[in-house]
C-alpha positions as CSV (number, residue, x, y, z in Angstrom):
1,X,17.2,-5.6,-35.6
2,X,17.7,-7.3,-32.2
3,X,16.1,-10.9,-32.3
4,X,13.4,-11.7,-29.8
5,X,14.3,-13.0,-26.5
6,X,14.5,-16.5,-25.3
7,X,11.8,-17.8,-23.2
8,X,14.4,-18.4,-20.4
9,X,15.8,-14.5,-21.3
10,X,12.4,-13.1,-21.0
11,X,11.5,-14.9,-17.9
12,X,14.9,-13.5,-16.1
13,X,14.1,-9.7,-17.0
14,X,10.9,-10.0,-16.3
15,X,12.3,-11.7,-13.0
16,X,14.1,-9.2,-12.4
17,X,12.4,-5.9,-13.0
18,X,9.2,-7.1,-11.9
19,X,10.8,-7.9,-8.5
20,X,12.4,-4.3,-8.4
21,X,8.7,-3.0,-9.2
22,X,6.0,-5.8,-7.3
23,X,9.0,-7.1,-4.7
24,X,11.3,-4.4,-3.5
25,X,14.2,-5.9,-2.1
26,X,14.2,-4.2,1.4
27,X,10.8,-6.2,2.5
28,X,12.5,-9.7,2.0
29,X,14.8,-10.5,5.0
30,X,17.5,-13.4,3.3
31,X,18.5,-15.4,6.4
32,X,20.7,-17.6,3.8
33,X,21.6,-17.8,0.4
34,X,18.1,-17.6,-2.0
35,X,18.5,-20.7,-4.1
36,X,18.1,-20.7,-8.1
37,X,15.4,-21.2,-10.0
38,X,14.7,-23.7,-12.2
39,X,13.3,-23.4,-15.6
40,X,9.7,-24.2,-14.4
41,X,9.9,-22.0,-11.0
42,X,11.1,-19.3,-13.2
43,X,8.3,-19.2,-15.5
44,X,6.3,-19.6,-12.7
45,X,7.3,-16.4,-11.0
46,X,7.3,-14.7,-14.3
47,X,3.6,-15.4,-15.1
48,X,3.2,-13.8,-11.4
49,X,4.9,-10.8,-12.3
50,X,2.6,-10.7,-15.7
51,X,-0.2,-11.1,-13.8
52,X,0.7,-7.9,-11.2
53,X,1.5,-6.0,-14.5
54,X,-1.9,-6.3,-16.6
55,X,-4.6,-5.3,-13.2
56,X,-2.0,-2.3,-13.0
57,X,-1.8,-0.8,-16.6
58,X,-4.7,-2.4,-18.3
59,X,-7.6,-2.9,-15.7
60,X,-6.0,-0.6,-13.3
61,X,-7.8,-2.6,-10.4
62,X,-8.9,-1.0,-7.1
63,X,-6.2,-0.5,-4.6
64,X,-6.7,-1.9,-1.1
65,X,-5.6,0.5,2.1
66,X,-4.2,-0.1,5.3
67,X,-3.4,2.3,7.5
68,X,-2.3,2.2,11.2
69,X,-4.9,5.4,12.2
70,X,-3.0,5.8,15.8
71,X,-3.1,4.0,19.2
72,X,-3.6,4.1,22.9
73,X,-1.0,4.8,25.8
74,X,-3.5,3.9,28.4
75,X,-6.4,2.0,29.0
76,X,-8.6,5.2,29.2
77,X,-7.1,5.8,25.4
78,X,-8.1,2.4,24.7
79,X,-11.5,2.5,26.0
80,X,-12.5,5.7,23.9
81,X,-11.0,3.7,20.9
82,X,-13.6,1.0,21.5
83,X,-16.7,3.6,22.4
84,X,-15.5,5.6,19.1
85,X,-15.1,2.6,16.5
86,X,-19.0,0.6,18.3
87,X,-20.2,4.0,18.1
88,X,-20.5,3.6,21.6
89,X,-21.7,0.2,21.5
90,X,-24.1,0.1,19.0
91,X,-22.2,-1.4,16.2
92,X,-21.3,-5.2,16.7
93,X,-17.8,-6.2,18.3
94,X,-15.7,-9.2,16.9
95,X,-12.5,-10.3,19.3
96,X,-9.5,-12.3,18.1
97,X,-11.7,-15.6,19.3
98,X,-14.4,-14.1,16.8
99,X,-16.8,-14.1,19.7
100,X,-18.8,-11.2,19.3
101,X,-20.5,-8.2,21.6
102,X,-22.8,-5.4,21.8
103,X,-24.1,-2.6,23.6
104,X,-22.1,-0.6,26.3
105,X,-21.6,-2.9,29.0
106,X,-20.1,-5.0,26.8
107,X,-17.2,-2.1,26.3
108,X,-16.8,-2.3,30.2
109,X,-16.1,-5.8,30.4
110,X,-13.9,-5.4,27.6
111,X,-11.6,-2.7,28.6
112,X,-11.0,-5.2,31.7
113,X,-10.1,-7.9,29.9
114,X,-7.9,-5.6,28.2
115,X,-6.4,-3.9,31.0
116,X,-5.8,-7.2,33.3
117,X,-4.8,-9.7,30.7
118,X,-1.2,-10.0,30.3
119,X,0.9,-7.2,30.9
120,X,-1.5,-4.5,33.0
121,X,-2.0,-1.0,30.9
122,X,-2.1,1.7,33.2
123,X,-4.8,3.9,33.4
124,X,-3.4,7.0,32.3
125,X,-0.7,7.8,30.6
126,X,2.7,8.8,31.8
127,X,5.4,11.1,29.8
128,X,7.5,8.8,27.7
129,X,4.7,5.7,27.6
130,X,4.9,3.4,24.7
131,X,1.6,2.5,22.6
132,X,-0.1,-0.2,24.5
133,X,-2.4,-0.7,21.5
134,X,-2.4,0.3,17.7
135,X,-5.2,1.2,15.9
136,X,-5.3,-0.3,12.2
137,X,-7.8,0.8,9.3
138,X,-8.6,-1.5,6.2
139,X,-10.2,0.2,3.6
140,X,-11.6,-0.8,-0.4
141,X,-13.3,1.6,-2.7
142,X,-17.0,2.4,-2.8
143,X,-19.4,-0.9,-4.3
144,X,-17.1,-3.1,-2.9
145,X,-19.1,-6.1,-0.6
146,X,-19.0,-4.6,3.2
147,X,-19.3,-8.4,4.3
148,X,-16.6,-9.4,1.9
149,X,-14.4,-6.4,3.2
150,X,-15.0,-7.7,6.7
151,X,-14.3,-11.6,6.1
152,X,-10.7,-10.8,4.3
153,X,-9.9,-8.4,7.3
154,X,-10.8,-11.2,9.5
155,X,-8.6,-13.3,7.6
156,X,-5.7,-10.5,7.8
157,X,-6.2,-10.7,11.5
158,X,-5.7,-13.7,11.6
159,X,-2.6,-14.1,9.7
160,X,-1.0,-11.1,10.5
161,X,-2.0,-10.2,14.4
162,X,-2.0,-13.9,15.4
163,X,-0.8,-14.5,19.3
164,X,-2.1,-10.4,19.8
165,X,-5.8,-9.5,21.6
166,X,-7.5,-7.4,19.2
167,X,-11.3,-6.6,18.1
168,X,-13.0,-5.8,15.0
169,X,-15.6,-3.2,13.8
170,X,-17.5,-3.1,10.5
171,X,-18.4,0.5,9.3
172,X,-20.5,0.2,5.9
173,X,-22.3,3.5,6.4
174,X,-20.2,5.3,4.5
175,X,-18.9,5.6,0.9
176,X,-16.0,3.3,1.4
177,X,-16.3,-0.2,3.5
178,X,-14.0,-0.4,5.9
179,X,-12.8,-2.2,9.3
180,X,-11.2,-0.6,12.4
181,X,-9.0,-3.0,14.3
182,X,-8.0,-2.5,17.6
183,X,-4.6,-4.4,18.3
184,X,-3.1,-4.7,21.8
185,X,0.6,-4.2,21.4
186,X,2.4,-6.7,23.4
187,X,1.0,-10.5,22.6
188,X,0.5,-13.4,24.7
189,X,4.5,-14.7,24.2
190,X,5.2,-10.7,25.1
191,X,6.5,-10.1,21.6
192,X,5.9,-6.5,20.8
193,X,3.8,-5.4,18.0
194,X,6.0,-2.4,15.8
195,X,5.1,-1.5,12.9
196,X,7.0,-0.1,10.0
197,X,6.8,1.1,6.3
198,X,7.7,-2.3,5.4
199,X,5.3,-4.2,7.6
200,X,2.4,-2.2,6.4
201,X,3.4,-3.1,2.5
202,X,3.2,-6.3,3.7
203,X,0.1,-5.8,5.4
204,X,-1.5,-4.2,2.0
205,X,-0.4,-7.4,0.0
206,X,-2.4,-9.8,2.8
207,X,-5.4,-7.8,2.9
208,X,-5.4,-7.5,-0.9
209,X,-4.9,-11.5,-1.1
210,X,-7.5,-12.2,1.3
211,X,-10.1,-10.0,-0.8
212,X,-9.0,-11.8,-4.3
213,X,-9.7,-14.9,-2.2
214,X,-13.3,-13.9,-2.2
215,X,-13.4,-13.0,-6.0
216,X,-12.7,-9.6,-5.3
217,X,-10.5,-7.5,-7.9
218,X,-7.9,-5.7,-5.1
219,X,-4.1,-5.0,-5.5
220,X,-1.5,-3.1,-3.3
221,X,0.9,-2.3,-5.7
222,X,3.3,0.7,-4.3
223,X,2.6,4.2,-5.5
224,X,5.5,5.0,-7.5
225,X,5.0,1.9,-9.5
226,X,1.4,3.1,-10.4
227,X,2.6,6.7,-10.7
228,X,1.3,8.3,-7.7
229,X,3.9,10.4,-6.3
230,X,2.0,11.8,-3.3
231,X,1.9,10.8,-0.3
232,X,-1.8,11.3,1.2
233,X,-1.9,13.4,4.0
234,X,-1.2,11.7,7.6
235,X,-5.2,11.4,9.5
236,X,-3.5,14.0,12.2
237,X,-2.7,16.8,9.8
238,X,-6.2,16.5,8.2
239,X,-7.8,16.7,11.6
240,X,-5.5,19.8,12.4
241,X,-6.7,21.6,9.1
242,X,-10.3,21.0,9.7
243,X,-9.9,22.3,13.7
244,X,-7.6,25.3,11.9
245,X,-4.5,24.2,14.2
246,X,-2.3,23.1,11.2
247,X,0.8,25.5,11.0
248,X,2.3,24.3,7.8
249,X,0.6,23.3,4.6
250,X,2.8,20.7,3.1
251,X,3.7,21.2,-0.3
252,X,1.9,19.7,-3.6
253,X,5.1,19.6,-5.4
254,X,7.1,16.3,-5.4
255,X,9.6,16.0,-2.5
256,X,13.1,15.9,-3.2
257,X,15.8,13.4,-4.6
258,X,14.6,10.3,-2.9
259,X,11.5,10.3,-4.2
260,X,12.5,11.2,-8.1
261,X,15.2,8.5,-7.8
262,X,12.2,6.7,-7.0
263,X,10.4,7.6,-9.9
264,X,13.5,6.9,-12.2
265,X,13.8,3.5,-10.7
266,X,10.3,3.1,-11.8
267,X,10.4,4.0,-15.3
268,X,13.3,2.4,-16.0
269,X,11.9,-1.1,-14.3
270,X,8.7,-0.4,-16.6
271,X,10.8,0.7,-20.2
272,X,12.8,-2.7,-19.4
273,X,9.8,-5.1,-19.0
274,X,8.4,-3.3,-21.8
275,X,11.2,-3.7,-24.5
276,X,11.5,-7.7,-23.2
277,X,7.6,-8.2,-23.7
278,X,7.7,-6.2,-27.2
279,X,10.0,-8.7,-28.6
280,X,8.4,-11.6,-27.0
281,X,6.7,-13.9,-29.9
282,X,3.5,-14.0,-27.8
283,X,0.9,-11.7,-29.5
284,X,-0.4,-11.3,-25.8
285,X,3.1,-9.8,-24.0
286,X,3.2,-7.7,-27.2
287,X,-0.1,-6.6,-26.5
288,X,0.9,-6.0,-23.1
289,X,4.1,-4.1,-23.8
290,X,1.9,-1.7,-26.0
291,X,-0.2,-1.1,-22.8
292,X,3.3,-0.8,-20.7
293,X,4.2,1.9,-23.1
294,X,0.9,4.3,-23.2
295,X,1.2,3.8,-18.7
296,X,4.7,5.2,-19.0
297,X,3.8,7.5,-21.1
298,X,1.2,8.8,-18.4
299,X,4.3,8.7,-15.9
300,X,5.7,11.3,-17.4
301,X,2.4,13.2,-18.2
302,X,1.5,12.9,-14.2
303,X,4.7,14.0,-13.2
304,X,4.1,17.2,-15.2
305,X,0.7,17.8,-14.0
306,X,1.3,17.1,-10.7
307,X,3.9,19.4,-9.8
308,X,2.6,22.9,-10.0
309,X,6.3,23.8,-11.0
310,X,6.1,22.4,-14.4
311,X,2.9,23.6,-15.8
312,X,3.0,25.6,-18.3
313,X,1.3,28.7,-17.3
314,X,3.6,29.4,-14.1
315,X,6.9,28.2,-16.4
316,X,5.5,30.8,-19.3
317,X,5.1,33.5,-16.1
318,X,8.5,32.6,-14.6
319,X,10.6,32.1,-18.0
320,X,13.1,30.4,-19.1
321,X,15.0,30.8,-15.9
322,X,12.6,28.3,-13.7
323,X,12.6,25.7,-16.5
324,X,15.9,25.4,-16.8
325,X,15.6,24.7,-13.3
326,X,13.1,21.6,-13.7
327,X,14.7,18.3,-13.1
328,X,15.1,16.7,-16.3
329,X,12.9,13.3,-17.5
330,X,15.3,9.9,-17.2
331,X,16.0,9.1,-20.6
332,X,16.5,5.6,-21.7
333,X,19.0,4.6,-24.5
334,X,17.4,4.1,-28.0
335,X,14.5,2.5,-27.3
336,X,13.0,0.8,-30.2
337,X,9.6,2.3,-32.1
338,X,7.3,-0.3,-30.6
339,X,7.9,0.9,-27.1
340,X,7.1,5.0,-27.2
341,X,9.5,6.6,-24.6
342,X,7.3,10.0,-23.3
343,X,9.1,12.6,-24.6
């Protein structure tokens, strides 16, 4: 029987598998050489990682969104933005001096400020024009504080969209709290706002930060990691099926070899963190691996469900042809009895 780990050992894997997990690599731009930890940094960041793992397996904690919704070309664009998210001024605006406005003469003014300060926005677009503004959405599940919501998006602002003109708009009316931001594109030093997958990760782990700041439970773990291997349908192709202009319905089956490596990545991060915490001889990170375990056993379980594929009625209709077509479940090398592989 393999001994326990090392304090030092178990901090490492939980170092490094956590990081593959919590940190992905590709949102960390190393300008030099990362220097090594020390035995106290390196429990440090492993207690972080513990403390991403337990609101993700055991509480399963409410997940925070951020989503960049769209954005204007022109100043006319922009101007509808501002009617649509003030319901055309009766909802209260907040700017990036927190100065706040109402009604619709305010939106007037504003959309001049907007289109005369710094770089002019044209007033229409023209074929080939670049965003002048983007529009940003952050979102927390129902019974979550409105006024909390909109203090931590205010903070996110701040942090995230400093040097940039932007404005703010609470909407509690409906089931979920959420803020529109308005963001000009180009900021006061002319640095051009772009964002990417990355940024908006980013973005996710800000806004969740800024809520747990407030006592709010929020994370922004990435979907894989928490076994959602769907992407949510993009705000324009729901609008398109609701007017009946969509095309193409997307499939509900999981999308091809980047995503299941993905998904493989995933499990194997999770099986490793589990088998380290198992043999840890703290009764709370073996109390932990068994939760690890029973999560990556629902891994497997969601895979199967999910993807119409694989259920059992349309394999037992299709035969034994279609599943020996199924991609096989990543298998891990003898795993020990105290971590239960999904089988």
């Amino acid at each position: 029987m393999a001994s326990a780990p090392h304090a030092p050992d178990l901090d490492g894997i939980l170092i490094t598998w956590g990081d593959r997990l919590f940190y992905p690599g590709n949102r960390i731009v190393q300008v030099r050489p990362q220097p090594k930890l020390g035995a106290s940094g390196a429990h440090q960041r492993a207690n972080a990682i513990r403390n991403r793992i337990e609101p993700t397996v055991v509480r399963r904690a409410p997940q925070v969104m951020v989503k960049v919704t769209g954005g204007g070309r022109s100043i006319a664009a922009i101007a509808a933005h501002f009617r649509y998210i003030s319901k055309n001024g009766r909802l209260e605006i907040e700017d990036q001096r927190g100065e706040t406005m109402q009604g619709k003469d305010s939106l007037h003014h504003l959309a001049d400020e907007w289109r005369m300060g710094g770089a002019r926005i044209p007033e229409d677009a023209e074929p080939g024009q670049r965003r002048q503004a983007f529009n940003i959405m952050l979102s927390m599940p129902r019974g979550t504080d409105p006024l909390i919501v909109q203090r931590a998006a205010r903070e996110f602002a701040q942090a995230e969209l400093a040097d940039h003109k932007y404005v703010m708009v609470l909407h509690d009316h409906q089931a979920n709290p959420h803020v529109h931001i308005s963001v000009r594109a180009v900021s006061r030093l002319g640095k051009r706002l772009n964002p990417r997958k990355n940024d908006l990760h980013r973005w996710r782990e800000t806004f969740a930060e800024k809520l747990r700041g407030y006592g709010v439970e929020a994370e922004a773990t990435r979907q894989v990691t928490r076994a959602k291997f769907h992407q949510p349908d993009q705000l324009w192709r729901l609008k398109a099926q609701e007017a009946g202009r969509l095309r193409k319905v997307r499939s509900n089956g999981t999308e091809g070899p980047k995503l299941r490596a993905s998904r493989a990545a995933a499990v194997d991060a999770w099986v490793q963190i589990g088998l380290a915490l198992a043999g840890s001889g703290q009764a709370t990170d073996r109390q932990l691996a068994k939760h690890i375990a029973s999560f990556v056993r629902g891994m497997a379980t969601t895979d199967q469900t999910d993807d119409p594929k694989r259920s059992p009625r349309i394999q037992e209709q299709q035969g034994q042809r279609d599943s020996r077509q199924t991609d096989p479940q990543p298998q891990p090398p003898n795993l020990p009895r105290d971590i239960d592989y999904p089988r």
